[in-house]
C-alpha angles and dihedrals in degrees: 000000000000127000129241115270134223116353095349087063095072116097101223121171101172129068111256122191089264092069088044087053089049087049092058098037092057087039095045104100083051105053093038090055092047083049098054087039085053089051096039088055086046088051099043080043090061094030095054082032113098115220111264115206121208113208115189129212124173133198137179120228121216101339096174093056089053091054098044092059099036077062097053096040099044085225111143120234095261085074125091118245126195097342088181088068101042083053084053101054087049088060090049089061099043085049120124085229083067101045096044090050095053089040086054095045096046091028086231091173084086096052125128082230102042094053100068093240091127106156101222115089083234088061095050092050098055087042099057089045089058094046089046092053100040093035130250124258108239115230091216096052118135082203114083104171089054088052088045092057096045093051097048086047088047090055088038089058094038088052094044086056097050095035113088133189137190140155126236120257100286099325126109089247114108124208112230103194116173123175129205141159092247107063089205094053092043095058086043097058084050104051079045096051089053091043101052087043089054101040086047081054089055091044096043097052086045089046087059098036084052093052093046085052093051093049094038089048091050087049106054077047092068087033086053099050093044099062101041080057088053102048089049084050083061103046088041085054098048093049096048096055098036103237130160116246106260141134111280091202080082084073104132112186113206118281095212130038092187131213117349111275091015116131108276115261120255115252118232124219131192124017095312106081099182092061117099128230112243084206117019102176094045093062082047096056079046096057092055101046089051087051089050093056094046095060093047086050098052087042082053097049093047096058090034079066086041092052099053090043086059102057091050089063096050090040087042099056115191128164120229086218140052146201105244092169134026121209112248131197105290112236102202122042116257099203143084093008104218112199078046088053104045088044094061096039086057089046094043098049089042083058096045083046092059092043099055082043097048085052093046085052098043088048093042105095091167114118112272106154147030086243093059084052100048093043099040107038097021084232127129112242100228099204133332106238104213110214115279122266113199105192120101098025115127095253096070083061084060090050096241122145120267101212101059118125087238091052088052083056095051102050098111085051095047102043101018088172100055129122084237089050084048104053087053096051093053077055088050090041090053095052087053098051081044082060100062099072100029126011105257109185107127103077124181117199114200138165134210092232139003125278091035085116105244088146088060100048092043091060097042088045103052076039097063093040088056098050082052086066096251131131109250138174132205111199112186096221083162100112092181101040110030090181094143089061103031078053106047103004106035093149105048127124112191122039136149105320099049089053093053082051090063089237095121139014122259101240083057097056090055124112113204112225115256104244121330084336123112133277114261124207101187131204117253110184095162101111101015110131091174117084098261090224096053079058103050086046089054128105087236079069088043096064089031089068097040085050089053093052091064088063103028144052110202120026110195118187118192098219122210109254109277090237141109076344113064094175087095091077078064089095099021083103094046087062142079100227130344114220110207115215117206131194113235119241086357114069118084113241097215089051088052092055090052092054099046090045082058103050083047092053095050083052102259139173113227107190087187147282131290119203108210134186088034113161120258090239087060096058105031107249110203134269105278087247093057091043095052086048090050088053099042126023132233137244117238 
């Protein structure tokens, strides 16, 4: 059997860039709808979209702190310092205590933005889900204090989404970004964000300086007490015992106790060692006491200083942290972002193109390839037959219509040099090369199902035989659709099947070519009372053909479609080679597969498939300039 010509004949078992190029050329309506479906959803997206505004405010935590330590450590300020604080700041800022301050402070509860009325339907969506979730105030409601609560969580919701914090690089600034659909109001929330962090630092540093000085102040007070307690213990000692006021530190034990069970010596006091105490352990009880005074005393003293440092520094406020830049009115619009948007609507709807395309593809089991051909059905494609295009051909010069049956059989006469001419002649091409090895002139062409355009293909192809100066034959073998004789033969009488009848002589039911064009023996059912088919499988069609042969070279018969039909393998053993003719895109290739296992079955010879009716994307029709010079001929 021949092999495929030109570009078909290459085994390839990989995808190249042309199949990818095929595959986006047959897609390409899809994906350029989903695309414009994908950019007309981007565009109703900015359009319903209200215009949402980012104002920026920055302030510095504890800066002295920082330096202090970068002077201590050496570090420079690039370095992180203390990331567990700065997260913690963070947290401050996102804090309910914040947003229901500045919500407070700019009664933000009455606000356009705060009451869920956001014109989008995206707005309204997200609105209603948090309404749903937290619970939506009823109008109606006798309890105003309920409906007061849900409607500060809901603003507090709705400012915690829009409010965004981050920290700078690896400084101790942080970055308070809010974003509204009034810029004003949006540079507003900011500046207040950063105020009321700033103003619950100062209160919080007063709030524990005030604490300190409350417990400070209880506790001199017991200090206080206790060592007024213990300075009256003193006195009350001295008195009792009778001794003169003097230092007890004076106090001078005895140096020698002397032998072992001698009277103790005396201790001395004062400057004068050699005079004896009158009571020795009293001035030592007195010692202690006075120790013990003076301890309560110097305990006392020292939180007494605490105590008036702390109220400096409740009285001395100072923030540990400070606004370095306020949030002014944003000039540009910060949301949605329309050329990004736009951008991804195009690129979205291009990938769900691809994929709708990817799963047409995967679920089309219709024949789209030669290699389809070559690995399903083990055939060679013979050509792939793009549509045909009518403009251009000679016959539109004479005025006749474009359209006629007879136009559709002379294409190959009338525009020798189109892609449509040129598939026909690598078929013919492949029959001759057939011949080499065994004589193949008796050429069925057959179809799986009607409208693949096998008729067409019949005609173009003896046509082309017979400009090539060759005898050729067209017999009309199609019982349902006689296209071949309505065509080229509508007023016969007599035709095939009369003559297998026996009712008329062959050379009668001939019909001679009209100029350089093919023979024609028609088909004539009006009057048979016998089944057509019986009669082509006969040996009376038998010795017909090998009478034909005598005069012609080539004897093409036009088949009716395998299916639903299957008569036409009637007269598949009677023939040299078959040649199947299959719809692109259209027939199905399990189909395919059923018609070609019975023509192999009824011992035919299948020179190959033709796909017809293939877009000209699939088989690279030629640029419009090549394909003018190819119709009409230029002058050199």
């Amino acid at each position: 059997m021949p092999k495929e010509l030109g570009r078909y004949s290459q085994d390839q078992d990989y995808l190249d860039h042309s199949d990818v190029l095929r595959f986006l050329k047959k897609y390409a309506l899809t994906i350029c709808v989903c695309s414009a479906a994908g950019a007309g959803l981007a565009v109703a997206t900015v359009l319903t979209t209200p215009p949402t505004f980012t104002a920026r405010a920055q302030i510095l935590i504890d800066p002295a702190a920082a330096q202090a330590i970068r002077d201590k450590t050496g570090a420079s300020e690039s370095g992180g310092f203390e990331p567990a604080k700065v997260e913690g700041q963070i947290a401050v800022l996102r804090s309910e205590t914040i947003a229901q301050s500045v919500i407070a402070k700019l009664d933000l509860t009455n606000s356009p933005d705060f009451k869920g009325d956001a014109p989008s339907l995206f707005g309204r969506m997200s609105n209603a889900a948090r309404r749903f979730l937290l619970g939506a105030p009823d109008e109606g409601s006798e309890n105003l204090a309920e409906a007061e609560f849900i409607r500060t969580r809901v603003a507090v919701a709705q400012f915690q989404n829009n409010l965004d914090i981050r920290r700078v690089g690896l400084s101790y600034a942080l970055d308070i970004a809010y974003t509204s659909r009034n810029p004003d109001a949006a540079a507003r929330i900011a500046n207040a964000v950063a105020d009321v962090y700033v103003q619950d630092q100062i209160k919080t540093m007063s709030e524990g300086a005030r604490q300190s000085s409350v417990w400070l102040e209880q506790r001199i007070d017991e200090l206080r007490k206790q060592l007024n307690d213990s300075a009256r213990e003193v006195q009350l000692f001295r008195s009792g015992q009778n001794l003169p006021p003097a230092d007890p530190r004076s106090f001078i034990p005895p140096q020698n106790p002397g032998p072992a069970g001698a009277k103790p010596p005396v201790p001395t006091f004062g400057t004068n060692p050699s005079a004896p105490l009158s009571n020795p352990q009293a001035w030592v009880t007195l010692a202690e006491l006075e120790s013990k005074a003076q301890n309560y005393r110097k305990v006392y003293e020292t939180y007494l200083q605490a105590f008036t440092e702390t109220v400096q520094k409740q009285s001395f406020q100072v923030a540990s942290a400070r606004v370095i830049t306020a949030a002014t009115r944003p000039l540009t619009k910060g949301q949605p972002k329309s050329k990004l948007i736009f951008i991804l609507g195009v690129i979205i709807g291009s990938l769900v193109g691809l994929g709708v395309a990817f799963i047409r593809h995967a679920m089309d089991n219709t024949v789209h390839s030669a290699r389809q051909v070559r690995d399903n059905l083990g055939l060679n494609c013979l050509a792939m037959v793009p549509r045909l295009i009518n403009t251009g051909s000679n016959f539109l010069s004479k005025g006749q219509d474009p359209l006629s049956t007879e136009y559709t059989f002379r294409e190959v006469a009338a525009a020798p040099f189109s892609p449509f001419s040129g598939a026909l002649k690598m078929v013919r091409t492949a029959i001759v090369n057939a011949s080499n090895k065994t004589p193949v002139r008796v050429i069925g062409i057959t179809s799986a199902l009607p409208g693949e355009g096998k008729t067409t293909i019949s005609g173009n192809l003896a046509l082309l035989f017979a400009l090539g100066k060759s005898r050729v034959l067209l017999v009309d073998v199609d019982i349902h659709h006689s296209t071949i004789s309505h065509t080229f033969a509508p007023n016969v009488k007599v035709g095939l099947i009369e003559m297998l009848n026996g009712d008329v002589s062959l050379s009668k039911t001939i019909v001679s070519g009209k100029g350089r064009g093919p023979d024609i023996l028609p088909l004539v059912t009006s009057g048979s009372s016998v089944f057509p088919y019986e009669l082509l499988s006969s040996d009376k069609m038998r010795e017909t053909l090998i009478t034909l042969k005598q005069t012609y070279d080539y004897i093409i018969l036009d088949m009716p479609p395998l299916r639903p039909i299957v008569d036409g393998l009637a007269i598949s053993s009677l023939l040299d080679g078959i040649i199947m003719v299959a719809e692109w895109a259209e027939t199905p290739l399990n189909l395919l597969e059923d018609v070609v296992g019975g023509l192999h079955t009824a011992q035919a010879e299948i020179l190959g498939v033709v796909l017809s009716k293939v877009a000209p994307s699939a088989v690279n029709i030629p640029h419009k300039k090549q394909v003018n010079y190819n119709y009409q001929p230029q002058q050199q």
